[in-house]
N, C-alpha and C positions, 0 to 999 in steps of 0.2 A: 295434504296430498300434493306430490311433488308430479308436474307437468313434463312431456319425454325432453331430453335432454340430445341436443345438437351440435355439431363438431362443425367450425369455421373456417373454413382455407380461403376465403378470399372477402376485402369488405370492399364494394361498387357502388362511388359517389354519382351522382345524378341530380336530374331535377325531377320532380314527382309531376307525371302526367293526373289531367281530370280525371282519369280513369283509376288511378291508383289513388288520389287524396279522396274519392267517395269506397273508395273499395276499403280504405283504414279507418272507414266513420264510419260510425253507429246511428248516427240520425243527420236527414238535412235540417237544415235552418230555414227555415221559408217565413218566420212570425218577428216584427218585429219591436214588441209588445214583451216587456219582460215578466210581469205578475198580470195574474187572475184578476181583476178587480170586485168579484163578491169573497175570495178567499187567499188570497194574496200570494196562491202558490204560483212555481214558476209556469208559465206559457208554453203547450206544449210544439216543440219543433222551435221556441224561442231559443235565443244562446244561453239559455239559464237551464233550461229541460234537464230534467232529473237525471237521462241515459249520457251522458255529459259526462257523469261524476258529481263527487260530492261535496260541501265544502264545510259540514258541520258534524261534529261527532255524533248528533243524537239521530242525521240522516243516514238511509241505507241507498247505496246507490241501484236505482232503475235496471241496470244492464248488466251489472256482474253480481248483484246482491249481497255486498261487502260493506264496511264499513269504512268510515274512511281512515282509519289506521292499513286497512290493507286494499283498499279500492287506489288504484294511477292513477284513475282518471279517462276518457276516453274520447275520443276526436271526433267532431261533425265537419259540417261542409256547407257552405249556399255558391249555390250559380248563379252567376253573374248574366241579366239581361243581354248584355255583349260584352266582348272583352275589353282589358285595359292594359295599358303597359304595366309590368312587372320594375321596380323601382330599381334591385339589384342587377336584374339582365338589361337595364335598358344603355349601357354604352355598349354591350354588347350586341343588343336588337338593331343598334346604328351600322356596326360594323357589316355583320352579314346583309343589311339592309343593300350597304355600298359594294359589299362583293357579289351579289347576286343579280340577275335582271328584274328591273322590275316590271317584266311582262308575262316570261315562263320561266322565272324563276332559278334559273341554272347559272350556277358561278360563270362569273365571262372570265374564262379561260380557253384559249385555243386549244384543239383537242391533243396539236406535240405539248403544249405547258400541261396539258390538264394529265395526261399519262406519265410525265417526266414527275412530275410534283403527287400524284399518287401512287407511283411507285417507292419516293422515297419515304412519304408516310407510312405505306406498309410494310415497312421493313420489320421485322423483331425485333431489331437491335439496337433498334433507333432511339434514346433520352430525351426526356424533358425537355431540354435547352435544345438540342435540334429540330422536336418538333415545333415548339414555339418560332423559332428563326423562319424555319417553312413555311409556317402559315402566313407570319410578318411579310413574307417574299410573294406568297396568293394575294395578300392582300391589297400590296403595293402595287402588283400587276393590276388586280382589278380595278384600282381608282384610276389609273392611266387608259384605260378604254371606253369609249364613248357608243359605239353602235355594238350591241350585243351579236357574237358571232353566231348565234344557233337561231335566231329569229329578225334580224337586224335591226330593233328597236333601237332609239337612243336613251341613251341613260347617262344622269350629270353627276351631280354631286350634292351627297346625303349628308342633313349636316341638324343639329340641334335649334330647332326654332322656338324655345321657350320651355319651361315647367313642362315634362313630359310631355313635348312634343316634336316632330320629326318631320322636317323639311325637305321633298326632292326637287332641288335645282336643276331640272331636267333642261335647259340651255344655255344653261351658265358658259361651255365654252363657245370659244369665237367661232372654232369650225362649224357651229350648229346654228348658227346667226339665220342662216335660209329656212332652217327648218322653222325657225322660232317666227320670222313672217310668214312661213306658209300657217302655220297653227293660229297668229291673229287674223289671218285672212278670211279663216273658217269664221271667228267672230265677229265679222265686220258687218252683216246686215243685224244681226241683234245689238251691235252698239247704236247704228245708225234708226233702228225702232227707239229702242230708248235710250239717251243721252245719259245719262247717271250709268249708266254701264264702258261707255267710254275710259274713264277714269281707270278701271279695271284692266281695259285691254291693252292700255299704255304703259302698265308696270311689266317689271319683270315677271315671266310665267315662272310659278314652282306649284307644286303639286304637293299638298300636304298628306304627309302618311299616318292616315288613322290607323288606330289598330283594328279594326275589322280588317281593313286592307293590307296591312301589316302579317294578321293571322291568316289570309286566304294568300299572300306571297307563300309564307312557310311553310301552309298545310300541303304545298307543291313540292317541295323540296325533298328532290329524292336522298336517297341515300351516300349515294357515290357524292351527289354532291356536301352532304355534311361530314366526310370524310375529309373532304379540300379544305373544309375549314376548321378542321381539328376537333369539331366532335363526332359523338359516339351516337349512332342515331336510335339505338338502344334505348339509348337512357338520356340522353340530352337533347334529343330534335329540338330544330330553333320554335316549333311550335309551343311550349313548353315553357316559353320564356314569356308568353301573356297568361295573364291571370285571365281562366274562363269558369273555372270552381275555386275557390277560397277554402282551407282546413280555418273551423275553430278548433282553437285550443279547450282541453278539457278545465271544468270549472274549479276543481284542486288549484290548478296555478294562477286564477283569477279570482280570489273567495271573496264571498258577500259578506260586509263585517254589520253586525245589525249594531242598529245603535239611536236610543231615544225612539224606541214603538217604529225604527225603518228601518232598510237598509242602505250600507255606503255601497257603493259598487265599484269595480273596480277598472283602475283606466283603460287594461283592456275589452273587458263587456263593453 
């Protein structure tokens, strides 16, 4: 039995929101326990769970009732307690990090740069290599501005502080020098209570950006402003670029090879 059949005019790359990677699974993942231990079948809601797919001829898969000659395979999901940086988006996560405020979120562009620069993004006519040169040109404006023009907050410079993690040198330049004593000021009777906190208030301030803080930047981020930085907010808002639900892959492309009374598992499971 042949399924209705569809005509293509267009194919639209993106990144899959939580909302669309639990919408393409069939089960969540919430167990993290792979066999039964009175009967050694797979754990239900585990990433071995029968509706998965299948990865043995003589099993019938859970959810389409096929065999595995003609079962794909089908895709789960687990949510993530909080989010985490996304490993691919994350020079990416930096960039917008550094073009946006990080108080309300809106590209620090003045409103003649911000109308000049999204008039020429939405041109029709506009290539590849133009639009990339435009954003390279938001970009560069935004790391040369220090107090956000829509809320006057200061904002320094975002920059890579380790393995998946993200630095804002929020006084790093010299014009902010005042501002950076007036904010140890505020710390000076909690240094002067306790001593071991001194230490602290004599380095340099930066502000580490977790991704909780990271995702609650983004989930502000209007539209107009992911236009200025060349995406589609459609299909690529910067929220989207932290992992908050995770897809598993179906168990066809991970099979359990049994061997000596167990099984091997494989180095995705």
């Amino acid at each position: 039995m042949q399924g209705p059949k569809y005509e293509s005019h267009c194919i639209q790359f993106g990144v899959p929101s939580p909302h669309e990677i639990r919408q393409a699974a069939e089960v969540e993942i919430n167990q993290r326990d792979l066999y039964l231990a009175e009967n050694h079948k797979p754990v239900p809601h585990g990433v071995l769970d029968p509706r998965l797919g299948i990865s043995k001829n003589s099993d019938t898969c859970a959810t389409c009732g096929q065999h595995m000659s003609e079962c794909v395979g089908h895709w789960g999901y687990f949510n993530l307690r909080v989010p985490v940086f996304h490993l691919g988006y994350f020079k990416m996560t930096q960039t917008i990090l550094q073009n946006i405020c990080k108080s309300c979120s809106r590209v620090m562009l003045g409103e003649s740069d911000r109308r000049t620069y999204l008039g020429y993004l939405r041109k029709a006519d506009i290539d590849g290599v133009q639009t990339r040169a435009l954003i390279k040109k938001v970009n560069d404006l935004c790391k040369k501005v220090t107090d956000c023009p829509y809320c006057s907050e200061t904002n320094g410079v975002v920059k890579k502080g380790g393995p998946l993690k993200i630095i804002h040198d929020k006084y790093r330049q010299k014009r902010t020098a005042q501002e950076q004593e007036e904010f140890r000021g505020t710390l000076a009777n909690a240094a002067e209570a306790d001593p071991q906190l001194k230490m602290f208030v004599s380095r340099e301030y930066s502000e580490e950006m977790t991704p909780q803080r990271v995702l609650e930047l983004f989930n502000s981020i209007k539209d107009e402003e992911c236009e200025l930085m060349g995406l589609n907010p459609s299909c690529s808002h910067p929220r989207t670029f932290l992992w908050t639900s995770i897809p598993v892959p179906p168990v066809c492309i991970r099979p359990s090879v049994a061997q000596d009374g167990a099984s091997n598992e494989d180095d995705l499971t």
